[in-house]
LODO-9934 format. One record per residue (C-alpha): x, y, z. Coordinates in steps of 0.05 Angstrom, whole numbers. Layout:
# residues N
NODE     c1     c2     c3
NODE      X      Y      Z
...
//
This chain:
# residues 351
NODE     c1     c2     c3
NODE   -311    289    372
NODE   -239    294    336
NODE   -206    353    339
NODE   -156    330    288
NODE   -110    396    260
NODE    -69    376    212
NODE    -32    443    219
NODE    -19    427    297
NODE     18    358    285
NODE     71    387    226
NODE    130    385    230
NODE    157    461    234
NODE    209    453    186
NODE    161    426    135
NODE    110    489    144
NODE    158    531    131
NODE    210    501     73
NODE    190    528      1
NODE    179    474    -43
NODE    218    467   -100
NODE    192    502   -165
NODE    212    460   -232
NODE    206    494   -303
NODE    143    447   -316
NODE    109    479   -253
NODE    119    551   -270
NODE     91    532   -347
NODE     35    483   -354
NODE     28    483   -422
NODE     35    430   -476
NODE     62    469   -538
NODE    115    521   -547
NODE    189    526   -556
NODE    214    492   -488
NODE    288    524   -476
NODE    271    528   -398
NODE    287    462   -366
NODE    355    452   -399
NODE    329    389   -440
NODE    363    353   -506
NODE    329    395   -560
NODE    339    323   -610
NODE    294    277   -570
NODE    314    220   -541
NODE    361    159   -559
NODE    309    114   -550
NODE    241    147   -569
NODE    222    220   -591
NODE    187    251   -532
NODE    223    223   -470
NODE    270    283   -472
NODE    217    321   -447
NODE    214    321   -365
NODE    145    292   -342
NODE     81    338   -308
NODE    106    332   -243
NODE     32    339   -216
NODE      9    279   -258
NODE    -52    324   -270
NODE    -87    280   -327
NODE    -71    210   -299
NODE    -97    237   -237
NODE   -165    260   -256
NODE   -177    192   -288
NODE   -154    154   -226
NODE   -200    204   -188
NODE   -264    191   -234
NODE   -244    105   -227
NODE   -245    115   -154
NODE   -307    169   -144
NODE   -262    231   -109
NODE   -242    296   -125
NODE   -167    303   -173
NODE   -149    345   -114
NODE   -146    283    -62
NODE   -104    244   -104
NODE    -28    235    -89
NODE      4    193   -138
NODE     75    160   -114
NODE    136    117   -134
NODE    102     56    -98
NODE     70     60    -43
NODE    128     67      3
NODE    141    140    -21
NODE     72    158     14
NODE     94    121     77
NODE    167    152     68
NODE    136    223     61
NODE     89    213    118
NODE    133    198    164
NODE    176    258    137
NODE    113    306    146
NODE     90    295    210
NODE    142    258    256
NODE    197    300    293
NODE    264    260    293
NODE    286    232    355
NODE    215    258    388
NODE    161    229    361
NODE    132    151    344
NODE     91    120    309
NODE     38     56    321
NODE     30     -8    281
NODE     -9    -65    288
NODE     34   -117    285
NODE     36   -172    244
NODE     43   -127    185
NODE     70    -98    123
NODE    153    -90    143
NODE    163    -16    108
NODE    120     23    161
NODE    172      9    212
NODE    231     14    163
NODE    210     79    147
NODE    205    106    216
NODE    282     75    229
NODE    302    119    169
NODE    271    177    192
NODE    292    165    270
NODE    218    154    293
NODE    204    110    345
NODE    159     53    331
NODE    111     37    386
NODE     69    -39    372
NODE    -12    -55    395
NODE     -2   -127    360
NODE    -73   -161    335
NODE   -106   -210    367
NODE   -103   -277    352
NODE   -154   -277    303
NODE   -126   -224    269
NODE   -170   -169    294
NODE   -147   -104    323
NODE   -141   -101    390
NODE   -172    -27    414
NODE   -152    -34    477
NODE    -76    -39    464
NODE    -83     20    406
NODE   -112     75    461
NODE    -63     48    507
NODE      7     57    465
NODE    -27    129    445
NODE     22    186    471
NODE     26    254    459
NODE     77    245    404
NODE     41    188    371
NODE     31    220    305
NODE     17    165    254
NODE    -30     93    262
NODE    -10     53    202
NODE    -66      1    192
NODE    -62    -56    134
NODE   -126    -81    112
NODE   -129   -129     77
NODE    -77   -132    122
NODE     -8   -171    106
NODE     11   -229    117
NODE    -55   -251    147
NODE   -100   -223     87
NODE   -161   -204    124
NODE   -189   -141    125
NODE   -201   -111    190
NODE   -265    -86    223
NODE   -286    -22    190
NODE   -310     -6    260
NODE   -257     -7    300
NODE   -225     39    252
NODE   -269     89    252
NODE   -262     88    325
NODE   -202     99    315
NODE   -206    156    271
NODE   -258    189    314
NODE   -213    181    380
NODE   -146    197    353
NODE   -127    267    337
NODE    -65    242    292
NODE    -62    213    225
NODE    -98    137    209
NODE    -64    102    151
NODE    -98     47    114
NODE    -59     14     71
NODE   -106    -25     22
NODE    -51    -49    -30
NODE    -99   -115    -30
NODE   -167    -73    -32
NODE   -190    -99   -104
NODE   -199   -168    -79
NODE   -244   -145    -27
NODE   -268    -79    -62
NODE   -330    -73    -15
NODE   -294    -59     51
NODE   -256     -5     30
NODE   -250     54     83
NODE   -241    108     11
NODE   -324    122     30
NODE   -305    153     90
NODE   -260    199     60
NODE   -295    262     66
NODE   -316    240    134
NODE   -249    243    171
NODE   -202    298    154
NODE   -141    252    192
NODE   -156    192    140
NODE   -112    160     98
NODE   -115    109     44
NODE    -58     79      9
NODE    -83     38    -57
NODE    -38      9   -109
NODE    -31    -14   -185
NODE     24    -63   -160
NODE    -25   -121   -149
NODE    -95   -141   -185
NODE    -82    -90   -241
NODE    -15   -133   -248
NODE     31    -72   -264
NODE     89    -74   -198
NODE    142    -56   -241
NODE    122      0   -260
NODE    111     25   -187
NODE     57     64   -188
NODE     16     80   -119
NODE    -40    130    -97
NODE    -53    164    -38
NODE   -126    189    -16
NODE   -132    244     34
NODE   -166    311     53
NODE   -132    369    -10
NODE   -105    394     61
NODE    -58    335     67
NODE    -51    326    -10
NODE    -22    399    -13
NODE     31    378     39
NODE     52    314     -1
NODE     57    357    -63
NODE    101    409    -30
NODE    151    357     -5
NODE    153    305    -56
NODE    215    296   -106
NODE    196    345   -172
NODE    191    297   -223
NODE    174    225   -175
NODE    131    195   -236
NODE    165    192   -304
NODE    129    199   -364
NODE    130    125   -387
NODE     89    103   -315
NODE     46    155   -331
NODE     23    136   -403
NODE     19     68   -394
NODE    -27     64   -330
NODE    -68    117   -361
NODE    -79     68   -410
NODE    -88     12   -374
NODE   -145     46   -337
NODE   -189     41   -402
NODE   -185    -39   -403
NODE   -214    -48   -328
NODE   -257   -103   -351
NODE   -186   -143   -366
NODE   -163   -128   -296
NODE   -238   -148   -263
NODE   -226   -220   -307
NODE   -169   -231   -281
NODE   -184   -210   -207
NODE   -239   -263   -213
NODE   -197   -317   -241
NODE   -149   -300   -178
NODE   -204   -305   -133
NODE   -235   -368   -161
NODE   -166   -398   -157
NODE   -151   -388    -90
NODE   -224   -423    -69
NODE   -189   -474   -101
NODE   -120   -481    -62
NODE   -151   -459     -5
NODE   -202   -523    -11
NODE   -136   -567    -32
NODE    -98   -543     21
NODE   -158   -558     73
NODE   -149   -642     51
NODE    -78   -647     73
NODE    -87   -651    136
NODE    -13   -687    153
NODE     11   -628    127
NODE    -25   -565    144
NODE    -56   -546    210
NODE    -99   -480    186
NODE   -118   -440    124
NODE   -129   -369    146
NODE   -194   -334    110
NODE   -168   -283     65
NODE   -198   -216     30
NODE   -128   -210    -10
NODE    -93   -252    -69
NODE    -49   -306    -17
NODE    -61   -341     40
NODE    -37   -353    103
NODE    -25   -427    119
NODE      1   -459    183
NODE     31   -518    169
NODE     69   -576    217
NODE    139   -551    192
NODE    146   -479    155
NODE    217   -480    153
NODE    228   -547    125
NODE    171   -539     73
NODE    184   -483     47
NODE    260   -515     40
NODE    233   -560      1
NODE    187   -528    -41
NODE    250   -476    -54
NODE    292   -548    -86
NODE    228   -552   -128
NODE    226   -485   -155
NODE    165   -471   -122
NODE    167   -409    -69
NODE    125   -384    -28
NODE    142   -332     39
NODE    163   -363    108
NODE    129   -323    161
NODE    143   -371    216
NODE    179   -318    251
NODE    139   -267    250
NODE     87   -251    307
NODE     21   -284    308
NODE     42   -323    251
NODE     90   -377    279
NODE     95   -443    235
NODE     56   -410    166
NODE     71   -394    101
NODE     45   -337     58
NODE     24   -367     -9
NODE      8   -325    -67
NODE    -47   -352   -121
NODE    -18   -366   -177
NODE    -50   -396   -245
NODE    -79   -462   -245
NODE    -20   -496   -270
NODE     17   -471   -216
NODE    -35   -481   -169
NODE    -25   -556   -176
NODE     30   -557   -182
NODE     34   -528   -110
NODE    -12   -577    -86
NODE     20   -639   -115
NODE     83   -618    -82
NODE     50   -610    -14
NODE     17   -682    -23
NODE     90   -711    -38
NODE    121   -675     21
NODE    144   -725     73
//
């Protein structure tokens, strides 16, 4: 049985700081005279209304992000990416100097870039060489100051998702905080772990709009977790981390989900294709990894050189020869079917 607290693995400093109160927290409302926030009165130089400072609670994006994904508005944290909820985790929970945290290794880069930040020792159970994670290695790096698991699935670079299982073994045996980061998820929207979410009071789940809803620049990503831990983000987050531009568009976006779903589909039957493509060039590439997310991970006879010369042809893709597990691949993004072949036309030339 877990006997996850969140209240025992705070940080002191954080249960006790007072949260800073803007003008648009101590009045909700939409209508008035506003000569409480010290705001140009004129409007803006560029558009009436973006003199106004944004709801810092993104309260009505949030409850139609929270109908789209079937939770309550209250387990939604909304952040500047999705590093901010990584950033702020590590801030919440993890004692500089004192405490680590675990990744499984190969993975997303910004878990343990946060933790360096934030002077939190990173402590590695790598996957196994199908990608897979590796149980034994998790419970074995566990200490009494391991206070975060940061799990990728679909994870990244490799693109598969992990075993649901051995997560929620994970969950059920650890009595810190489990972090799935499913930036990817929409490519693979039936092995999501946001289900569970009422089931484990330690889970996580980091989703984005950066990817299949095709909106990264406007760096918009959502947090799921118990209200408990949702309180917490809200308490420490910057006032205003979503401006009002972000806001409005996604909340529009939202409405035209069949758009997104079309072009998910297109992405997916695209990379059956270079996937296939990539399988015939056999002088070429040694593996194509299966993948739940938009890339894929390719080992190939020479990454370095080949990705060289795709580079000279204005073609790039990611070198991930050096990191572990993934020696001699690429990470190859789908791209439309133009640039699909023109990818694969490339690859046949290379000698």
């Amino acid at each position: 049985m877990n006997l996850f607290e969140l209240n025992k693995i705070l940080r002191d400093n954080i249960k006790s700081v007072k949260p800073y109160s803007s003008a648009r927290d101590e009045y909700k409302g939409q209508e008035g005279i506003f000569l409480d926030a010290n705001e140009n009165p004129y409007g803006s130089v560029t558009q009436e209304g973006y003199n106004r400072y944004p709801d810092p609670l993104q309260r009505e994006l949030k409850e139609k992000i929270a109908a789209l994904k079937r939770v309550k508005q209250q387990q939604v944290f909304l952040g500047n990416g999705s590093d901010e909820p990584i950033d702020l985790l590590v801030r919440m929970v993890c004692r500089p100097g004192t405490d680590n945290i675990l990744i499984l290794p190969p993975t997303y880069g910004m878990y343990e870039v946060s933790a360096g930040i934030n002077d939190v020792k990173v402590k590695e159970a790598p996957l196994t060489p199908d990608f897979e994670i590796d149980k034994v290695r998790v419970f074995q790096n566990i200490d009494q100051n391991t206070k975060i698991i940061f799990i990728c699935s679909p994870n990244n670079p490799t693109g598969n998702c992990v075993s649901q299982i051995a997560i929620k073994e994970i969950l059920e045996k650890f009595d810190g905080l489990v972090v799935v980061d499913e930036a990817y998820i929409d490519f693979a929207v039936d092995k999501s772990m946001l289900p569970y979410l009422n089931e484990y009071k330690n889970l996580v789940v980091l989703q984005t709009f950066s990817k299949a809803w095709g909106m990264a620049a406007l760096r918009l990503g959502m947090a799921f977790a118990s209200e408990e831990i949702i309180k917490v983000f809200n308490k420490i987050k910057p006032p205003y981390n979503i401006n009002a531009v972000t806001q409005r568009l996604v909340f529009d976006s939202i409405d035209n989900i069949l758009k997104k779903e079309k072009m998910v589909m297109e992405i997916l039957d695209q990379k059956e294709y270079v996937s296939a493509e990539l399988g015939k060039l056999s002088k070429v590439v040694k593996k194509v990894y299966p993948s739940d997310a938009n890339f894929l991970l390719v080992k190939t006879i020479d990454a370095k050189n080949i990705y060289k010369y795709l580079v000279d042809k204005k073609i790039i893709t990611r070198d991930r020869s050096s990191v572990l597990l993934c020696e001699g691949c690429l990470r190859i993004s789908v791209g439309k079917e133009e640039e699909n072949k023109k990818l694969i036309e490339a690859l046949n030339n290379y000698k």
